[in-house]
C-alpha positions as CSV (number, residue, x, y, z in Angstrom):
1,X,7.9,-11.5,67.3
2,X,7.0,-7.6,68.1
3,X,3.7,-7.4,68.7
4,X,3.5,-3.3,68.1
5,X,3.0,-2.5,64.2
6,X,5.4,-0.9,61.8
7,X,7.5,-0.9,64.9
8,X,10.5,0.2,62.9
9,X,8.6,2.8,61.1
10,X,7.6,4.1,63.6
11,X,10.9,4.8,65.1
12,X,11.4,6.7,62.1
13,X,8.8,8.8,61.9
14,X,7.5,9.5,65.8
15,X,10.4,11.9,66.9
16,X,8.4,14.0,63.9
17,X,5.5,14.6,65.8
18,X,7.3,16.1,68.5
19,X,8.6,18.5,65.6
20,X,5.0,19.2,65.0
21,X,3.4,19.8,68.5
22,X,6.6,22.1,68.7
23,X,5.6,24.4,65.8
24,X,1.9,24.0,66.9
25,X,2.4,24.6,70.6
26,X,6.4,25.4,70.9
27,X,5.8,28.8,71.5
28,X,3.1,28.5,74.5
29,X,5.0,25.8,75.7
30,X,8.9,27.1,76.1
31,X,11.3,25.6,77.7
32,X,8.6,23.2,78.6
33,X,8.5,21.7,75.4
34,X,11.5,19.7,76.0
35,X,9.6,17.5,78.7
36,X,7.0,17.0,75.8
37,X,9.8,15.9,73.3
38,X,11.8,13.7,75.4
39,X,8.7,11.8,76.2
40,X,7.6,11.0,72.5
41,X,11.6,10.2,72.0
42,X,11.1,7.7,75.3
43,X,8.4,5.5,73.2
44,X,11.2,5.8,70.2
45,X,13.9,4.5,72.6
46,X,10.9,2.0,73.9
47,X,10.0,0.3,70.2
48,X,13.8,0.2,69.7
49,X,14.6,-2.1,72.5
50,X,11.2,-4.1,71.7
51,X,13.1,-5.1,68.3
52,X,16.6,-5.5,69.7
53,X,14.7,-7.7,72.6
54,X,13.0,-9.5,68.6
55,X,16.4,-10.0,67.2
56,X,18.5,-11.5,70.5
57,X,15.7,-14.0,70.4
58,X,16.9,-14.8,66.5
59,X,14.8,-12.5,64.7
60,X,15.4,-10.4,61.7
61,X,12.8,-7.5,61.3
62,X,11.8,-6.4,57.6
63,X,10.1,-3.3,56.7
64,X,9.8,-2.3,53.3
65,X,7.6,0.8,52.1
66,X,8.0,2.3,48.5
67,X,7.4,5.8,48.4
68,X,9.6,7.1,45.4
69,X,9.1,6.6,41.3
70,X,12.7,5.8,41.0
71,X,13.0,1.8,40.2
72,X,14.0,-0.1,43.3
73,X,14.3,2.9,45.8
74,X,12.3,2.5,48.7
75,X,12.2,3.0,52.4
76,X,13.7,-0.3,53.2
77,X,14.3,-1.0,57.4
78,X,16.1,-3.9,58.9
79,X,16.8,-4.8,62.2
80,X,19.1,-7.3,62.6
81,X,22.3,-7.5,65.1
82,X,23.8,-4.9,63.8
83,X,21.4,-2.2,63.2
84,X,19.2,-3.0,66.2
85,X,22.2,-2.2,69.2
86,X,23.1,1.0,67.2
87,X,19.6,2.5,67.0
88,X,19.1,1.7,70.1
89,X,21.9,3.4,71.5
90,X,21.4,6.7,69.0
91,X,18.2,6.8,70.5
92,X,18.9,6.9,74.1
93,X,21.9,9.6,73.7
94,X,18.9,11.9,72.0
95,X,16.5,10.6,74.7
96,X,18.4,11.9,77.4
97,X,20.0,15.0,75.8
98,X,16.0,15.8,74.8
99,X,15.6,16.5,78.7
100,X,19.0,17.7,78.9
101,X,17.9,20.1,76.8
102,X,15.2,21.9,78.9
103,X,17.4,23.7,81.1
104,X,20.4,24.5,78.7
105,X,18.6,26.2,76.0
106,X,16.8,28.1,78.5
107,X,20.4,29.3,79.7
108,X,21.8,30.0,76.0
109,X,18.4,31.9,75.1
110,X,18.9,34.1,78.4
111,X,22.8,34.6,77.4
112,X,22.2,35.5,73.8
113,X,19.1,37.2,73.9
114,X,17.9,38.2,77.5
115,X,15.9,37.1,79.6
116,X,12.4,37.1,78.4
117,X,9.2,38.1,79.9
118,X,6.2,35.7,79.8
119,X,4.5,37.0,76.4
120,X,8.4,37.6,74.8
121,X,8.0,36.8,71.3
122,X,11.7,36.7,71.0
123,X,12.7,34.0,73.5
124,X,9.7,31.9,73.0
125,X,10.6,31.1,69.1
126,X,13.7,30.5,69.8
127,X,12.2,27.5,72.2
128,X,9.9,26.5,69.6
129,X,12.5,26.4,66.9
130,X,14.9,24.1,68.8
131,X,12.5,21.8,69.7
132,X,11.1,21.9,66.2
133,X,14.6,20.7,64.8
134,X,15.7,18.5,67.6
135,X,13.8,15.4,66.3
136,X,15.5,15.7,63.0
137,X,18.7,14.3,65.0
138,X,17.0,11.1,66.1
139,X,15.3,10.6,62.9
140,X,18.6,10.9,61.2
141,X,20.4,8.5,63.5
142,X,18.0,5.8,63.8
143,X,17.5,6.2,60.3
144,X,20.5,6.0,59.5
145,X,21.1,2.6,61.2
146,X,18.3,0.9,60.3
147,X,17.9,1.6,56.5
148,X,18.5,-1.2,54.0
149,X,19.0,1.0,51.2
150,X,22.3,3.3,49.8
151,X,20.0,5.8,48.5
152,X,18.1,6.2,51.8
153,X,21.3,6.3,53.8
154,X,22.3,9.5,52.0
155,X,19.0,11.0,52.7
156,X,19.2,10.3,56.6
157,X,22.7,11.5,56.4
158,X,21.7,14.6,55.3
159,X,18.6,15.3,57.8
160,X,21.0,16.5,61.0
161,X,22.8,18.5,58.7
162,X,19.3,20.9,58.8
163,X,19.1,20.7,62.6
164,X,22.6,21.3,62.9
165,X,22.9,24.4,60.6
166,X,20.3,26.2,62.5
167,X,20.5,25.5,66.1
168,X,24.9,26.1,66.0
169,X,23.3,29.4,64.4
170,X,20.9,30.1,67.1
171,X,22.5,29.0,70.3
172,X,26.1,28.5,69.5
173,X,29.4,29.7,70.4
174,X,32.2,31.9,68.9
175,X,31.6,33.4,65.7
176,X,28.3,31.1,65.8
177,X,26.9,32.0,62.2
178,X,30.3,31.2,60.7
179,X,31.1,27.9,62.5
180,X,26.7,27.0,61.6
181,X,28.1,27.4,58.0
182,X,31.4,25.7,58.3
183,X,29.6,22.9,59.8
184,X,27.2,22.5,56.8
185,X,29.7,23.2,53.8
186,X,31.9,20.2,55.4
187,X,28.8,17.8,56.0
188,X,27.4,18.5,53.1
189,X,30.6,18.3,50.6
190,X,30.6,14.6,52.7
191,X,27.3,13.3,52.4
192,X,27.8,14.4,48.4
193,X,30.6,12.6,48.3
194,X,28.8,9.7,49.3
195,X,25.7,10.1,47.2
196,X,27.8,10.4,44.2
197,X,29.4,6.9,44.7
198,X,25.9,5.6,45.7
199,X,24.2,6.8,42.7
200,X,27.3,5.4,40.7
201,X,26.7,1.7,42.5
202,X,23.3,2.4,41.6
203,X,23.4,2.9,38.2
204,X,25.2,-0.5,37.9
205,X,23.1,-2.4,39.9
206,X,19.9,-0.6,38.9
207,X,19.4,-2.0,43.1
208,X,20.4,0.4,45.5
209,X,19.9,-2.2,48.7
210,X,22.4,-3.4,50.7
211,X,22.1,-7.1,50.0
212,X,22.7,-6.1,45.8
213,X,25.9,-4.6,46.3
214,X,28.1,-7.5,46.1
215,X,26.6,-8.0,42.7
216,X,28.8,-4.6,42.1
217,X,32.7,-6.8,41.6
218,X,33.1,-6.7,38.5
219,X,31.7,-3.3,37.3
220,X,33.7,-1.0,35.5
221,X,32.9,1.7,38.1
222,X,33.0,-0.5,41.4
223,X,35.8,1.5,42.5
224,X,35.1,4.9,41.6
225,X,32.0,4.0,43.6
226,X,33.7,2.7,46.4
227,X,36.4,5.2,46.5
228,X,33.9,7.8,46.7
229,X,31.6,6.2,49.1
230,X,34.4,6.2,51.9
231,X,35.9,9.1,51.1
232,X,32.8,11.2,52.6
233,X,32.6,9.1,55.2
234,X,36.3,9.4,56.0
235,X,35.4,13.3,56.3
236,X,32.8,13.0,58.4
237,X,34.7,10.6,60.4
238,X,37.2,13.3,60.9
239,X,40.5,11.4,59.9
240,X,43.8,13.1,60.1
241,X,44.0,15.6,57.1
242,X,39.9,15.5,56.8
243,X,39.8,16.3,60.7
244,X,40.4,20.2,60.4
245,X,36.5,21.2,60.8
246,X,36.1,19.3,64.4
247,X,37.8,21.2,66.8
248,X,35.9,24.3,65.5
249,X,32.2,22.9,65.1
250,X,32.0,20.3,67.9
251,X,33.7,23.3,70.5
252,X,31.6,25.8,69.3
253,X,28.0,23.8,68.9
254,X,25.4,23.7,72.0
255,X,26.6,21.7,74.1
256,X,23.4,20.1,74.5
257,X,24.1,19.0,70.8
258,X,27.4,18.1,71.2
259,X,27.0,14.4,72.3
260,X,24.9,14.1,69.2
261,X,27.4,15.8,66.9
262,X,29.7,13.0,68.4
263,X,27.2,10.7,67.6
264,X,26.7,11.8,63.7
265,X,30.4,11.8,63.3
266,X,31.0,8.1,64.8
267,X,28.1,6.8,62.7
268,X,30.2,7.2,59.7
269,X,32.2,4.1,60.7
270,X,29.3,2.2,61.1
271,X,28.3,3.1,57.8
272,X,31.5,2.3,56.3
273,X,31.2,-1.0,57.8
274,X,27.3,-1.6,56.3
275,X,28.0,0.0,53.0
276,X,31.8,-1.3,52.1
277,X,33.3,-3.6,54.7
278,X,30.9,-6.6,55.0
279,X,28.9,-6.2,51.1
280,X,32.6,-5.5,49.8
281,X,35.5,-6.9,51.5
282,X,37.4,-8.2,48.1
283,X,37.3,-4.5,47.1
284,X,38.7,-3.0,50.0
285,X,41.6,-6.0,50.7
286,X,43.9,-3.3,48.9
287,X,42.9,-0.8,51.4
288,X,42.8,-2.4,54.4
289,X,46.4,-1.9,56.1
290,X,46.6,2.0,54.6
291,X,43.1,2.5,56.4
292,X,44.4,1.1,59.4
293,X,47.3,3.1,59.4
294,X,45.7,6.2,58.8
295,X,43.3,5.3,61.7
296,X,46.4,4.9,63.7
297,X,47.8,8.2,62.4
298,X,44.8,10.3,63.9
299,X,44.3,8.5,67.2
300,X,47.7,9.4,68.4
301,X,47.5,13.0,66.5
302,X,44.2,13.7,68.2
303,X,45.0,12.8,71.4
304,X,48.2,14.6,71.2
305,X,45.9,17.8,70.4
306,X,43.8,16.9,72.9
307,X,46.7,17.0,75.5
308,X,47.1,20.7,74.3
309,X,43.4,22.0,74.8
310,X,43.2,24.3,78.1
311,X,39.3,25.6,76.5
312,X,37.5,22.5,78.3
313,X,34.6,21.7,75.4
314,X,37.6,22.3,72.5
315,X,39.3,19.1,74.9
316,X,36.2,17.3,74.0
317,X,35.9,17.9,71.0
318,X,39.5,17.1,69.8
319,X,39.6,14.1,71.7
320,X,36.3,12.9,69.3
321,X,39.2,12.9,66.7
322,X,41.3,10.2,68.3
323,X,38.4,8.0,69.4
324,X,36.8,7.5,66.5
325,X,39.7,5.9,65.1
326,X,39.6,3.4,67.1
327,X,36.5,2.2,65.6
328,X,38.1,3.0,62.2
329,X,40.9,0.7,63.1
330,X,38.8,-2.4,63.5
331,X,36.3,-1.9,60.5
332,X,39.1,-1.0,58.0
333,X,40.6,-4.9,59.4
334,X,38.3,-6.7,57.5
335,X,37.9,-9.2,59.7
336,X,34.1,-9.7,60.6
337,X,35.0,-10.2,64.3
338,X,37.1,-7.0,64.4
339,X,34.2,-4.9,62.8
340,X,31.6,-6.2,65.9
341,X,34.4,-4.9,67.9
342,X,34.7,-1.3,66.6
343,X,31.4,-1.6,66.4
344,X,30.9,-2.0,69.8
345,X,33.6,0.3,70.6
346,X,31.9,3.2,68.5
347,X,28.5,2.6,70.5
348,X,30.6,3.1,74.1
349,X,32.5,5.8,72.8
350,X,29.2,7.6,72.2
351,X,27.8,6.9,75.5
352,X,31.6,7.8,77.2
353,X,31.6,11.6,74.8
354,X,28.0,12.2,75.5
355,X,28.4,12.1,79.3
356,X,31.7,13.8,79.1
357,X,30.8,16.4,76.8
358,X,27.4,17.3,78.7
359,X,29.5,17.0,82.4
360,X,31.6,19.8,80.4
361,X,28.4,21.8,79.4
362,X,27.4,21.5,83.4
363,X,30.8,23.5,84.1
364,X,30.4,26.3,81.2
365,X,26.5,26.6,82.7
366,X,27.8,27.2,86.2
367,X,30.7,29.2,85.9
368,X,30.4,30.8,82.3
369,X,34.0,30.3,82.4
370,X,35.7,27.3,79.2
371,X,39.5,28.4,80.3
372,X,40.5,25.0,82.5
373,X,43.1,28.0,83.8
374,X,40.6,29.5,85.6
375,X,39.4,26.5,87.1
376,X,40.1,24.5,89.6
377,X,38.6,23.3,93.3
378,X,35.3,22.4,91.3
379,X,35.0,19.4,93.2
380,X,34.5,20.5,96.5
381,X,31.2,22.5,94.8
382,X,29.9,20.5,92.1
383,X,31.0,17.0,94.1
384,X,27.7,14.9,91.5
385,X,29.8,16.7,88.3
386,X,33.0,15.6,89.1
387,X,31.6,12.3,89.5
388,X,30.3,12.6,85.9
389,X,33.1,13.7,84.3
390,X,35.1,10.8,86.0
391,X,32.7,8.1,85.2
392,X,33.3,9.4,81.0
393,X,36.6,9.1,81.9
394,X,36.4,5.8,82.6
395,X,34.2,4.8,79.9
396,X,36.6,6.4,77.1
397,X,39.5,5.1,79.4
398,X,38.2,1.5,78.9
399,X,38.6,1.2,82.7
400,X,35.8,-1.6,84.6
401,X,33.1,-1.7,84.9
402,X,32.2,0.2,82.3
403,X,31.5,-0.1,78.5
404,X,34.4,0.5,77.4
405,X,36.6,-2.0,79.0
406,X,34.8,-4.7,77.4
407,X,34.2,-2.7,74.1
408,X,38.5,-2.3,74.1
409,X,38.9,-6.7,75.0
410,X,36.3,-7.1,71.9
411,X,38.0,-4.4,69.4
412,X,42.0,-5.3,70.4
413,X,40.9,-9.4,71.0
414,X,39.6,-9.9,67.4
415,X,41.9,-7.4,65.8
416,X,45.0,-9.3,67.1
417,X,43.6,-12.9,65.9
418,X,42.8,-11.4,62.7
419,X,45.9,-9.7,62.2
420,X,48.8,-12.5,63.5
421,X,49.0,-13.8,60.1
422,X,50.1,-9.6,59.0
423,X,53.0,-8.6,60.3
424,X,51.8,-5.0,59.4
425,X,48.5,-4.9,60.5
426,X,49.7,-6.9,63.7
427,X,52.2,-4.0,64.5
428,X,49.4,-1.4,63.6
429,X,47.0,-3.4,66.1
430,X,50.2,-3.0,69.0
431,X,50.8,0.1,68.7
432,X,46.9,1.0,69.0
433,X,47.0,-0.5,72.2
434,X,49.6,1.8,73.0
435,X,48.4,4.9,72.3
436,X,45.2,4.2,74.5
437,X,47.5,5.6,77.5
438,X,47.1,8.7,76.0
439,X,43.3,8.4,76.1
440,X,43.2,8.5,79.9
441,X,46.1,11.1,80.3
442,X,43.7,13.5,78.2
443,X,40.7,12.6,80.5
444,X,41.6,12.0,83.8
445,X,44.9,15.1,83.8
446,X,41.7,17.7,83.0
447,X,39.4,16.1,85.7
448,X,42.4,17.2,88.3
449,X,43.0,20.3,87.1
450,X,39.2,21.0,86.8
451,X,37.8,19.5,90.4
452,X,40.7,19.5,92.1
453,X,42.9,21.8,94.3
454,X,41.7,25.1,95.5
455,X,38.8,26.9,93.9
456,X,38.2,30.8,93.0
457,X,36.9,32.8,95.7
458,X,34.3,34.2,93.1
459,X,33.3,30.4,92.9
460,X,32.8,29.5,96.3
461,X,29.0,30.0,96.1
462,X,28.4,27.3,92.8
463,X,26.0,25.1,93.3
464,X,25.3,21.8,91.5
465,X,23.1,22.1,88.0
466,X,19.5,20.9,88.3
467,X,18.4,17.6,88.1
468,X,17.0,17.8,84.7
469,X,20.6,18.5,83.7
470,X,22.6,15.8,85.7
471,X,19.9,12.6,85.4
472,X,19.7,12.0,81.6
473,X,23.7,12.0,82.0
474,X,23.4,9.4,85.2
475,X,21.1,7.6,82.9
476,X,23.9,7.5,80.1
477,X,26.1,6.0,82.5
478,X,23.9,3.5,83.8
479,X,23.4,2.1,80.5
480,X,27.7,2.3,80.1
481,X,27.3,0.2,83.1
482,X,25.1,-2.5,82.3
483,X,27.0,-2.9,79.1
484,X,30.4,-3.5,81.1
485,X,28.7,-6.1,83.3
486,X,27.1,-7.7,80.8
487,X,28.8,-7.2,77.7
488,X,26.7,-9.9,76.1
489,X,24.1,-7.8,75.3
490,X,26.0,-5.8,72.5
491,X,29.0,-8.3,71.7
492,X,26.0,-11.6,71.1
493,X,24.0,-9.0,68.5
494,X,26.9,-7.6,67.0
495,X,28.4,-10.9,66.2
496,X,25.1,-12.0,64.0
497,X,25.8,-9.1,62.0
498,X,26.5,-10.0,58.1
């Protein structure tokens, strides 16, 4: 057993202290303060993997606090094989991005509002603000994994929304006050969506944890409930017809963000699958193949979008469209064994965009230039960057040995045992496998345009970003790495999950 207390509250709750020191110190501190907050988001990461390291030896951690007057509502955390892998991995991609961060912000400050003095004011609450709201990300993610409890869900599915209204309105892109605003009317119409299903399943159960809710067949309002609980997940999941927000929030947020937005928008699978697949699967049976279809639907949609990008961090952020689906496609299955996998798939998939979004970040920081027109030659200059943008290739690619070669053989394996008996879903399952040619004709087609051929003579002097920037990505990719070589240590926990 974990030997650290209230290990899983305090994965919760310690990113918070960085949000204090940052409104206590933030402004002294500056740009400095990201080395402060990507240290107390290393002890996160650090209790995280002391309870996965608790549940591959067989454990289930359980942590309940009640906090609220409301009958049954309560913070309620669990770790199991499941939750544990997904934290984990939510809290590395904020980790890293954390020291990420330090020079980035200090580029977007400089861009949008000068370049400050020692003793600017200005510059130096910007610094303190974005590290003040950074946290809020991991608490929302890890929270969001680990809690045990619909009610609680909602409320760590609506802490980013905070973080991301104001920092796309501080260091954004085009027309950055209206896409801050587009971002939160969309998340939150979503996360009501949800809440008002939740408090529906609620009100029946008078219960509002996980293990209650398949008490709810049966209930006059099980569907409305259900309906509504994936319907705001579908949005933020971006599906085809819900998707229309996407290409214009993830393009135009920080890109030190960006991975995270990814992140916040995959997570809605997982939630689907922890709320409604596994608690609810006689519900959904009806469901099932239109899901799948529609999952279909936006893959090939997004990536053909993606194909038509030349503004390199719109490429990224359309292509988030057509990954997630993949992960939609296996949960909506049913099948236990298919969920692990898009499961599984969802956790590389946000390793693979926050490397590839943040290599594309690297590029925009060094030649303030997003046309892939005007690129070109990159290579030769920024040889480490290429690298990076190759090895996210790879990983959304599903090419060895990264993550996402095994995460593909686990989603596609168990969908195609699960589906042989449908000759729908079986044909749904083929032509996913398909369509992941288009995954590495959107990813690896930019890469030569980008790094290859002959560069701009006004870019012959680029020089690689720091190594502040480039390491937290390398780290990224290591951990890509040691999941492709041995897969076991997401597929074994996934497959406990219930």
């Amino acid at each position: 057993m974990v030997l650290v207390p209230y290990v899983l509250l305090q994965a919760i709750v310690i990113p918070l202290l960085a949000s204090a020191l940052s409104v206590l110190v933030g402004k002294k501190l500056g740009p400095k303060m990201g080395w402060l907050t990507g240290g107390i988001l290393i002890y996160q990461t650090a209790l995280l993997a002391l309870a996965c390291l608790d549940v591959w030896q067989g454990h289930v951690l359980i942590e309940r606090y009640t906090w609220t007057s409301s009958p049954g509502v309560s913070l309620y955390l669990v770790a199991d094989g499941l939750s544990a892998p997904t934290a984990l991995i939510m809290s590395l991609i904020c980790t890293c991005l954390a020291f990420y961060s330090i020079d980035y912000v200090r580029y977007r400050v400089e861009v949008l509002y000068g370049r400050g003095e020692a003793g600017d004011t200005g510059s130096e609450r910007c610094y303190a603000f974005y590290y003040a709201l950074y946290p809020f990300f991991s608490v929302g993610l890890v929270g969001l994994a680990l809690s045990w409890d619909i009610i609680m869900i909602w409320f760590f599915m609506e802490v980013p929304i905070i973080a991301f209204y104001f920092l796309i309105d501080l260091l954004g892109y085009e027309d950055r006050h209206k896409i801050a605003l587009l971002c939160a009317l969309w998340f939150i119409t979503a996360s009501t969506l949800f809440m008002l299903g939740a408090l529906m399943a609620y009100v029946e159960l008078g219960d509002p944890s996980l293990s209650a809710l398949p008490a709810l067949v049966g209930k006059p309002l099980v569907r409305w409930a259900c309906a509504l609980m994936a319907l705001g997940l579908l949005v933020k999941a971006a599906v085809f017809g819900l998707h229309v927000w996407i290409p214009w929030v993830h393009a135009n947020t920080p890109t030190s963000l960006a991975g995270i937005l990814a992140s916040y928008a995959n997570m809605a699978t997982y939630v689907l699958a922890r709320t409604l697949v596994l608690p609810l699967p006689d519900i959904l049976k009806t469901f099932s193949t239109p899901l799948m279809a529609w999952a279909l639907l936006t893959m090939v949609y997004g990536a053909l979008l993606t194909l038509a990008q030349d503004d390199v961090k719109r490429l990224c952020a359309c292509s988030t469209i057509s990954q997630i689906s993949y992960s939609l496609l296996g949960v909506a299955s049913l099948d236990r064994g298919a969920v692990a996998g898009g499961i599984f798939y969802m956790l590389s998939h946000c390793l693979g965009k926050a490397i590839l979004f943040s290599t594309a970040g690297l590029i925009v920081y060094r030649t303030h230039e997003r046309d892939i027109e005007h690129m070109g030659g990159l290579g030769r200059l920024m040889p480490k960057t290429a690298v990076l943008w190759a090895v996210g290739s790879m990983v959304l690619s599903a090419i060895p040995p990264l993550s996402g070669f095994q995460a593909e053989i686990a989603l596609f394996s168990t969908l195609f045992s699960s589906t042989t008996g449908d000759p729908m879903k079986l044909a749904i399952a083929i032509c996913g496998v398909l369509a992941t040619a288009l995954t590495a004709a959107y990813t690896f087609w930019p890469l030569k345009r980008i790094f290859m051929g002959s560069s701009r003579a006004d870019l012959k002097s680029l020089r690689e970003a720091s190594a502040s920037m480039s390491i937290p990505l390398i780290m990224l990719a290591v951990a890509s790495a040691l999941i492709g070589v041995w897969p076991g240590l997401i597929s074994e926990l996934l497959s406990t999950a219930s």
